[in-house]
C-alpha positions in Angstrom: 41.3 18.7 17.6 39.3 20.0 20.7 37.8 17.6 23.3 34.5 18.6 24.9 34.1 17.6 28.8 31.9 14.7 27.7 34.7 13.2 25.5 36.7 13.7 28.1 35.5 11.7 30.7 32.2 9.6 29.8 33.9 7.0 26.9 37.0 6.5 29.3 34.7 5.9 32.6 31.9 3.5 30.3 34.5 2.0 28.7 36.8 1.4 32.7 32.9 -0.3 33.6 33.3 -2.6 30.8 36.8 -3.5 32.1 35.6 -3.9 35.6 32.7 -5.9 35.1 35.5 -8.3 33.4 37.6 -8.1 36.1 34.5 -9.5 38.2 34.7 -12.5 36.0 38.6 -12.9 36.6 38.0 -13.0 40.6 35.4 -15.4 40.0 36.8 -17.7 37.8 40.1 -17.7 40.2 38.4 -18.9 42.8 37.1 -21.8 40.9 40.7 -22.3 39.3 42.0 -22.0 43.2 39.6 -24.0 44.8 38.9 -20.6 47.2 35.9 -20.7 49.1 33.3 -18.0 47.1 33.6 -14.6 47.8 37.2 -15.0 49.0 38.9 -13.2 45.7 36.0 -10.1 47.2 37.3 -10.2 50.2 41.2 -9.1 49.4 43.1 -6.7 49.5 46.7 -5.2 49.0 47.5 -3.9 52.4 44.8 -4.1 55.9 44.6 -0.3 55.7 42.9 -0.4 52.1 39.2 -1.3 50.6 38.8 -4.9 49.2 38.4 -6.4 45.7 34.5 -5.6 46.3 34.3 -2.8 48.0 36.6 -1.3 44.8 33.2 -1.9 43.0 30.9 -0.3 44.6 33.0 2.7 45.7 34.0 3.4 41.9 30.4 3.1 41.0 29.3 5.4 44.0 31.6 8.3 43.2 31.2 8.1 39.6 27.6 8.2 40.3 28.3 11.3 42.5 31.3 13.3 40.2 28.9 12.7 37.1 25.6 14.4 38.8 27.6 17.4 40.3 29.0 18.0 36.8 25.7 18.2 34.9 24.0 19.8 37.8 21.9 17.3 39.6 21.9 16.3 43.1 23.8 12.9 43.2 21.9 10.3 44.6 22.5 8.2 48.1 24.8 5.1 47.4 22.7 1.9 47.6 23.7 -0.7 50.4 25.4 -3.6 47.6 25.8 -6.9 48.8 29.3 -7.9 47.8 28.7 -10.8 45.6 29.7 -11.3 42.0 25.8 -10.8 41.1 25.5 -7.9 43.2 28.4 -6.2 42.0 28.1 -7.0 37.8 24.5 -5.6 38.2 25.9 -2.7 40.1 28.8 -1.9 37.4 26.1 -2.1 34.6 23.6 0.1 36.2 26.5 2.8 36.3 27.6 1.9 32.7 24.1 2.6 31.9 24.1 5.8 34.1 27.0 6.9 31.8 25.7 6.1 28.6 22.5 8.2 29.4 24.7 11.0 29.8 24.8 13.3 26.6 27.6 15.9 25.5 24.8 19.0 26.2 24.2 17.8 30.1 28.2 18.7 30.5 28.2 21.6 28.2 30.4 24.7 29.9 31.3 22.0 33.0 34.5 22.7 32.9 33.7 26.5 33.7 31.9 26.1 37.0 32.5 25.9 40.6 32.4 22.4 42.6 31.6 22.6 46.4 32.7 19.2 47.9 32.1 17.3 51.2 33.8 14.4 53.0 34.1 11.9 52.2 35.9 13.2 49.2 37.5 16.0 49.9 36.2 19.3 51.7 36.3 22.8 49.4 35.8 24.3 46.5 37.3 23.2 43.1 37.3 24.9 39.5 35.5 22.5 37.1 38.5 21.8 35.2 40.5 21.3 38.5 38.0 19.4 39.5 37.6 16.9 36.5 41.4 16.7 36.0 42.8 16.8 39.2 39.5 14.8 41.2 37.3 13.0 38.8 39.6 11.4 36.1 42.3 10.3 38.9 39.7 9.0 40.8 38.3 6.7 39.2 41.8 5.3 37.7 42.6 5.0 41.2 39.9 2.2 41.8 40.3 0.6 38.5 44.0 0.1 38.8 43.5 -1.3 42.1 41.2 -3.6 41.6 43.8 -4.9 38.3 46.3 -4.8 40.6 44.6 -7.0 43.8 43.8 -9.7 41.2 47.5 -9.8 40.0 49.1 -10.0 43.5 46.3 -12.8 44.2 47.8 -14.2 41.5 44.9 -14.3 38.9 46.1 -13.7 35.0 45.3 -10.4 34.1 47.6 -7.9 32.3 48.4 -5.0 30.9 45.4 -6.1 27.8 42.8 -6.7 30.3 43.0 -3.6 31.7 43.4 -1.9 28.6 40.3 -3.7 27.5 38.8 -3.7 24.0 40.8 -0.9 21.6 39.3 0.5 18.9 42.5 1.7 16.7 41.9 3.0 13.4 45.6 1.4 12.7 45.9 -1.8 14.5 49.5 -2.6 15.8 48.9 -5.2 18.4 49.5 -4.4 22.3 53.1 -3.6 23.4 
């Protein structure tokens, strides 16, 4: 079995967007839970030197945005300014989803095969496309997702290993381990 560039990354990243946006309902259902005051869960973070619950959001959604557009050849387009609400940040996620969805196998055809110039504030250089989708693009985006999984958990919301796994379509179904 062979796996194009599209199967690669575009079902992982739609389906990550799908887990985020439910991750968005986590933070603000802990709040409500906690008593916080609104926004609070957005405002977290593991450690002072790293991006908050929000800002996870719209910085996954921004580089996605710009990864996916380099790979089928288009100038990416400027970030927009997102407020960090919940709102703000489900509409966000499912414009990208939707970005992502439009995307079909040809736009990515022989991806993996050409050069990638990048700027700050990802990195500065030139990457192979396959360096650049396994080593850059795919890792990247994991990054963000994990993190924002793991900010909930050490807030202590209830989110595990299923909810960031999100929905599985097995053709054998097992259970989660």
């Amino acid at each position: 079995m062979t796996f194009s560039v599209f199967d690669t990354i575009i079902p992982g990243m739609a389906h990550g967007f799908a887990v985020l946006d439910t991750y968005l309902d986590h933070g603000k259902a802990f709040e409500e839970e906690k008593g916080l005051q609104s926004g609070e869960v957005l405002r977290a973070r593991l450690a002072p030197d790293m991006l908050t619950f929000g800002e996870q959001f719209s910085v996954v959604a921004s580089k996605v945005e710009r990864h996916v557009s380099f790979l089928i050849g288009q100038d990416p387009v400027a970030p927009p300014n997102v407020e960090q609400t919940y709102a703000a940040l489900k509409a966000r996620v499912t414009g990208v989803r939707s970005f992502l969805q439009s995307i079909t196998p040809e736009q990515l055809s022989g991806a993996e095969s050409r050069t990638y110039q990048l700027t700050p504030p990802i990195v500065r250089g030139w990457f192979g496309g396959a360096d650049y989708i396994f080593y850059l693009v795919i890792p990247d985006f994991y990054f963000h997702v994990t993190t924002a999984h793991d900010i909930l958990r050490h807030l202590g919301a209830r989110v595990g290993k299923r909810d960031y796994l999100g929905w599985l379509n097995m053709e054998h179904p097992g259970g989660y381990s």
